[in-house]
C-alpha positions as CSV (number, residue, x, y, z in Angstrom):
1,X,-19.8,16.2,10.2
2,X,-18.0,13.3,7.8
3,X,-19.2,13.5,4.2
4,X,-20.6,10.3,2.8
5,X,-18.5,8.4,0.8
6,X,-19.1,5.7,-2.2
7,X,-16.7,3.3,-3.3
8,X,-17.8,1.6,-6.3
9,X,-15.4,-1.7,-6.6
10,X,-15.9,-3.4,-10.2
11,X,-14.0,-6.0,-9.2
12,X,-12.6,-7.9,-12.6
13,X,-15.4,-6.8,-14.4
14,X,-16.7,-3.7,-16.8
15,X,-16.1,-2.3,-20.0
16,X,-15.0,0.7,-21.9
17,X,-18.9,0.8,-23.1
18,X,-20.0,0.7,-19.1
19,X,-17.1,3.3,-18.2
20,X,-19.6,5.9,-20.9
21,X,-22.8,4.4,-19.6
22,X,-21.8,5.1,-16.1
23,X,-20.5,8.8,-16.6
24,X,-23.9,9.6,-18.2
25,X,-26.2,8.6,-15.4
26,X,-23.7,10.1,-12.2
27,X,-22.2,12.7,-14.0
28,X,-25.7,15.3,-13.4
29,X,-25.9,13.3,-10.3
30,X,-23.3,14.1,-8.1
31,X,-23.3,17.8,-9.4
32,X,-26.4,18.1,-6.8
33,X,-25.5,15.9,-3.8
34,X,-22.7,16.5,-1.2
35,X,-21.5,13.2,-1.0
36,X,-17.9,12.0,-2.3
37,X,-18.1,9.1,-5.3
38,X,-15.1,7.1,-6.7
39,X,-15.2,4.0,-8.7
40,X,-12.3,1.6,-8.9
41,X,-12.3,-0.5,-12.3
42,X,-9.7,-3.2,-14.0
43,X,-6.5,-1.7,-13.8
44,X,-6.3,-1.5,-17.6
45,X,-9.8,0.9,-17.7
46,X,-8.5,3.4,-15.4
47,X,-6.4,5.6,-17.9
48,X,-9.8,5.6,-19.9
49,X,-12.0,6.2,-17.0
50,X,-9.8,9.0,-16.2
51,X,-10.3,10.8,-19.2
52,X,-14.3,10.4,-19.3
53,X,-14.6,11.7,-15.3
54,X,-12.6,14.7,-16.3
55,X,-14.3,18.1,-14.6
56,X,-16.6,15.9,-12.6
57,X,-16.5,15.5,-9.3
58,X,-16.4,11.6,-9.8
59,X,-13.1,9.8,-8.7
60,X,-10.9,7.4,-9.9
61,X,-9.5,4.5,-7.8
62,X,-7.4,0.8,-8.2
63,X,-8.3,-2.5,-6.9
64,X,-5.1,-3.2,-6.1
65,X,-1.5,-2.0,-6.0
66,X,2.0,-3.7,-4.9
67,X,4.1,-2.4,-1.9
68,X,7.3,-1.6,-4.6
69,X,7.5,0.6,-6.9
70,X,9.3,-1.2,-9.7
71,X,11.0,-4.2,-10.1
72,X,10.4,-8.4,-11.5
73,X,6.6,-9.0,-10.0
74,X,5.4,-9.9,-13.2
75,X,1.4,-8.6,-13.6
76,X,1.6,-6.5,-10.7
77,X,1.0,-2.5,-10.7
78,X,3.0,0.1,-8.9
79,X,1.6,3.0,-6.9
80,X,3.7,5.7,-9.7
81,X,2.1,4.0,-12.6
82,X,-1.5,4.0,-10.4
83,X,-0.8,7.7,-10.3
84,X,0.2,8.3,-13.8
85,X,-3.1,6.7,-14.9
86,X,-4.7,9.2,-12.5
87,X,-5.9,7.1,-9.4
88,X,-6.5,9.0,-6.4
89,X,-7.8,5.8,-4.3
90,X,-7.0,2.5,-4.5
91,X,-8.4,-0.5,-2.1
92,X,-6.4,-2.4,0.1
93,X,-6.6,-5.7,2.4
94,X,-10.0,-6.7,0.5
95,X,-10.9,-10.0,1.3
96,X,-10.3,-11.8,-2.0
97,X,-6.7,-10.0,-1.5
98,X,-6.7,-11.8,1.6
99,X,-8.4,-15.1,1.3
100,X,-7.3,-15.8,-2.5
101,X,-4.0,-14.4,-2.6
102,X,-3.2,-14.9,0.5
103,X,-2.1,-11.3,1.4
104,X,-1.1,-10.6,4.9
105,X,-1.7,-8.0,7.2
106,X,2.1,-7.3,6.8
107,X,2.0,-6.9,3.3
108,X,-1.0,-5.1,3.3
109,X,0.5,-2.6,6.0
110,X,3.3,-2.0,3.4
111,X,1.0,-1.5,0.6
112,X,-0.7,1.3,2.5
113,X,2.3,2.9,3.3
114,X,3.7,2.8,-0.7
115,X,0.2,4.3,-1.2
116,X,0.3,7.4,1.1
117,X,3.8,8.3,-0.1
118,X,2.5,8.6,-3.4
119,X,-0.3,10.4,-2.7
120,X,-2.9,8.0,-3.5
121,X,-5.5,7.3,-0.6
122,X,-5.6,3.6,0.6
123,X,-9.4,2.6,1.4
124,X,-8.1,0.1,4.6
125,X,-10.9,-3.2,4.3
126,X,-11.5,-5.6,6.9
127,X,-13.7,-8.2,8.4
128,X,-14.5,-11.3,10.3
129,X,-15.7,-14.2,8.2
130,X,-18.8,-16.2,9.0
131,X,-16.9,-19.0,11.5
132,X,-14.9,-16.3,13.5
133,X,-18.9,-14.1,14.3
134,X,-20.4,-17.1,15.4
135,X,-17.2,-17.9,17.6
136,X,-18.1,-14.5,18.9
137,X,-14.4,-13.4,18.3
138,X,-15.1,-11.3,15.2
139,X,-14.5,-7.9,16.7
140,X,-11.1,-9.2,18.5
141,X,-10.7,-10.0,14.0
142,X,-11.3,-6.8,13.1
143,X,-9.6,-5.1,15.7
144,X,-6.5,-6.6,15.1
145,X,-6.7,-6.0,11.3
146,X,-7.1,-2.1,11.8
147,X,-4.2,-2.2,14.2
148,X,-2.1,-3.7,12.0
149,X,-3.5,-1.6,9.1
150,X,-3.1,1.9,10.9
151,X,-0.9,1.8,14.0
152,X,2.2,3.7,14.0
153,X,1.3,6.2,10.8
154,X,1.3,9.8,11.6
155,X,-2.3,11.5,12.4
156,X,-1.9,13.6,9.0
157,X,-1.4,9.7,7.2
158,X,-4.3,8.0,9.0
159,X,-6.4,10.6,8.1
160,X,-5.9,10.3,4.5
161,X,-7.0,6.9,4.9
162,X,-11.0,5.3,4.7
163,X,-12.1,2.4,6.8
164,X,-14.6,-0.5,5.3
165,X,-15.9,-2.4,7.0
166,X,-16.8,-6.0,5.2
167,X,-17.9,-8.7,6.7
168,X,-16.5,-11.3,4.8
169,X,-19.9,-13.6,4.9
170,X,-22.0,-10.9,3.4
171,X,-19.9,-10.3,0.5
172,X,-21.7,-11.5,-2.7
173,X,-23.4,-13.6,-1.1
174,X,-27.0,-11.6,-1.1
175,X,-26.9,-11.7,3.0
176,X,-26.4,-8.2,4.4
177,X,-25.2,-7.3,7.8
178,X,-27.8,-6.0,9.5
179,X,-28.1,-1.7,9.9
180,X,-27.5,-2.9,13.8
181,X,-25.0,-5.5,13.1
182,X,-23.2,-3.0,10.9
183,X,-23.7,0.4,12.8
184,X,-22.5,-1.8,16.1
185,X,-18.7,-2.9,14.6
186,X,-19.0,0.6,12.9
187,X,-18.8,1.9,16.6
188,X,-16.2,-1.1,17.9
189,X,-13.9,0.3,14.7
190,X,-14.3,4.5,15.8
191,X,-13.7,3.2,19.3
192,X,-10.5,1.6,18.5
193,X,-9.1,4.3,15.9
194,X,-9.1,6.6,19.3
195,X,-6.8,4.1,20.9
196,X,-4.6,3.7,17.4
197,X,-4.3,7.4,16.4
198,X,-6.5,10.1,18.4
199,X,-10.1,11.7,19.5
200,X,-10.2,13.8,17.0
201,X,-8.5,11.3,14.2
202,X,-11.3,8.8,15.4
203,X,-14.0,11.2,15.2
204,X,-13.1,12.8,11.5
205,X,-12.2,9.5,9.5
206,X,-14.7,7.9,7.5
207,X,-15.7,4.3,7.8
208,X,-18.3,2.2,4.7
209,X,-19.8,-0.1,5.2
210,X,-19.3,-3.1,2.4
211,X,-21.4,-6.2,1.9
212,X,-24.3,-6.7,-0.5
213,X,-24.9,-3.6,-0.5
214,X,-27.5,-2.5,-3.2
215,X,-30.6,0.1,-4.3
216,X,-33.1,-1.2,-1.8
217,X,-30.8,-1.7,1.6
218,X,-28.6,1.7,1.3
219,X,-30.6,4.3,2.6
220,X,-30.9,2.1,5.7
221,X,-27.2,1.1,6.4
222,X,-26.1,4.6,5.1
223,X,-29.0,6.7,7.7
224,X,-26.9,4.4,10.8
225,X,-25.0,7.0,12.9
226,X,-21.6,5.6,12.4
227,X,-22.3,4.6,9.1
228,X,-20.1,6.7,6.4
229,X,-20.8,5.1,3.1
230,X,-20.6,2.2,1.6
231,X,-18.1,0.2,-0.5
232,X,-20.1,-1.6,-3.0
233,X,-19.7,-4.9,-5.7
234,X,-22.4,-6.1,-7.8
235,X,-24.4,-3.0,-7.5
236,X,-21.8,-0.6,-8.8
237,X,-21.9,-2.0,-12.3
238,X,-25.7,-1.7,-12.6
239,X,-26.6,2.1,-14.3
240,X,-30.0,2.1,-12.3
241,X,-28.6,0.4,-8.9
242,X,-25.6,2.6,-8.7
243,X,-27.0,6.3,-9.0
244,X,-30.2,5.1,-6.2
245,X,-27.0,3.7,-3.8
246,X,-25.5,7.4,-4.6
247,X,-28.7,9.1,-3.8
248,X,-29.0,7.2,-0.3
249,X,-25.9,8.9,0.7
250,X,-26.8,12.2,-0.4
């Protein structure tokens, strides 16, 4: 049975006041339910959000990291310094990484692999964008994605690594996947992990679903079969929206 996981992603947004507000309303929260919570903030909240989460059993993760570990890449953050602010997750291959900055699956691969060697686990994203569903190619998209992410890592690697699942045209947009929609590429995505890594790799790692996500829709997506958790924007920086998406999973 795969825990439920939830991925808060603040995106660039937050505060030190919402880092407090947040601990207050999880903190008694996840204490009772089973599933796993972290929440990746701005790089330059995470030494602070570290500190507050102490003794809970709520995670810290990045947004982002870089595929070297040092060097001239001015504004960029390694996966040591990730670690030395205490950052046990960190996204990767999110679409704004890929549509924005024009990350590539290449890049992205290398960015997992800096991740897993310093222990930090890389929560893999991908996603077809609005044009490529209708073309009815979108999960030939994501399939290529994941192989790209995840093929050629040893079984211990790929299993230290999460699976989201975004379609890029419900991302803050207010349009959600539906639980069928989502459950269905959900399935396409454990199908394909047997193919890239093994049965029993396939059957053990989680995969979220991201995309509007909030307190109303959750314990929908999240009661799918192949439906893991959920990696969630806008709703993660609400105190009441948050903790009800965190119940759902429970």
């Amino acid at each position: 049975m795969r825990a439920k996981l939830i991925a808060a992603n603040w995106k660039m947004n937050g505060s030190f006041a919402l880092i407090d507000e947040m601990l207050k309303v999880l903190s008694p929260l996840v204490e009772k339910t089973t599933c796993e919570v972290v929440i990746c903030p701005p790089d330059v909240l995470l030494s602070s959000m570290k500190k507050a989460f102490e003794g809970t059993r709520i995670a810290v993760g990045a947004q982002n990291v870089h595929s070297e570990t040092s060097g001239a890449f001015t504004g960029e953050t390694s996966a040591p310094l990730l670690q030395e602010c205490g950052a046990q997750w960190c996204i990767v291959g999110h679409s704004e990484r890929r549509m924005l900055f024009g990350e590539t699956d290449e890049f992205i691969r290398s960015k997992t692999e800096t991740l897993l060697k310093h222990g930090i686990r890389p929560i893999l994203c991908v996603g077809e964008t609005l044009e490529q569903r209708e073309s009815g190619n979108h999960e030939e998209v994501v399939i290529a994605q994941l192989g790209k992410g995840l093929s050629g890592l040893a079984a211990d690697d790929q299993l230290r690594c999460v699976v989201a699942y975004e379609p890029v045209w419900a991302i803050g947009t207010g349009k959600t996947a539906s639980p069928e929609q989502a459950n269905s590429m959900h399935r396409v995505i454990r199908k394909e992990l047997e193919s890239l890594a093994s049965p029993e790799v396939a059957d053990k790692m989680q995969i979220l679903y991201g995309g509007s996500v909030n307190g109303e829709n959750a314990e929908t997506l999240l009661s799918q079969s192949e439906i893991d958790g959920a990696l969630v924007g806008g709703a993660s920086l609400k105190t009441d929206a948050f903790p009800q998406i965190v119940r759902a999973g429970s």
